[in-house]
C-alpha positions, 0 to 999 in steps of 0.5 A, a space after each residue: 493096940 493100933 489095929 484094935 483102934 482101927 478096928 473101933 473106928 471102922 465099925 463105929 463109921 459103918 453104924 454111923 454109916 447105917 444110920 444116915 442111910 435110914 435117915 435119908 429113907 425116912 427123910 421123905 416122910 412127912 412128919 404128922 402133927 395134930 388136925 393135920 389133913 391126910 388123903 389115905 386110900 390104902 394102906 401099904 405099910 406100918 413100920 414102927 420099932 419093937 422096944 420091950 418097955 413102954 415108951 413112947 416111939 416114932 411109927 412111920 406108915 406108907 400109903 396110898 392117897 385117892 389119886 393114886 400116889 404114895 407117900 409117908 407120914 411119921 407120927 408118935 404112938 406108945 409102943 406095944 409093950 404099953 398094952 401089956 403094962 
C-alpha cells in the first residue's frame, strides 16, 4: 500500500513538474489585450490546444518584429471545434 502511494505521489510531482516547465516556456509571452499595438513581420509559430469541444482557449503565436527580434504574444480564440458546431 505504501509503495502504490509512493508511486501516486511520484507521478503526481513529475506532471506538476511538467506543468511548471511549460509555464515558465510561456511565461515570456506577453499576454495581449484589445487595441494593443504588435510590430509582426513574420510569423514563426501558432500554438494553440486542440480540445474537441468548442470552447474557448489561449493560443500563443511567435514572431518576428520589423527589427528583427522575436518575441511571443498569448491571446484568446475559440477553439476549432467551434467552426464545426
Amino acid at each position: 500500500m505504501n509503495r502504490a502511494i509512493t508511486t501516486r505521489t511520484t507521478l503526481l510531482l513529475a506532471v506538476l513538474a511538467s506543468g511548471s516547465v511549460f509555464a515558465a516556456k510561456s511565461a515570456d509571452a506577453l499576454s495581449y489585450s484589445y487595441g494593443m499595438p504588435l510590430d509582426v513581420a513574420r510569423v514563426i509559430s501558432i500554438d494553440e490546444p486542440s480540445p474537441l469541444t468548442c470552447e474557448t482557449i489561449q493560443a500563443k503565436m511567435t514572431y518576428v518584429d520589423s527589427k528583427g527580434e522575436e518575441k511571443s504574444v498569448t491571446y484568446l480564440k475559440a477553439s476549432s471545434a467551434c467552426a464545426s458546431s
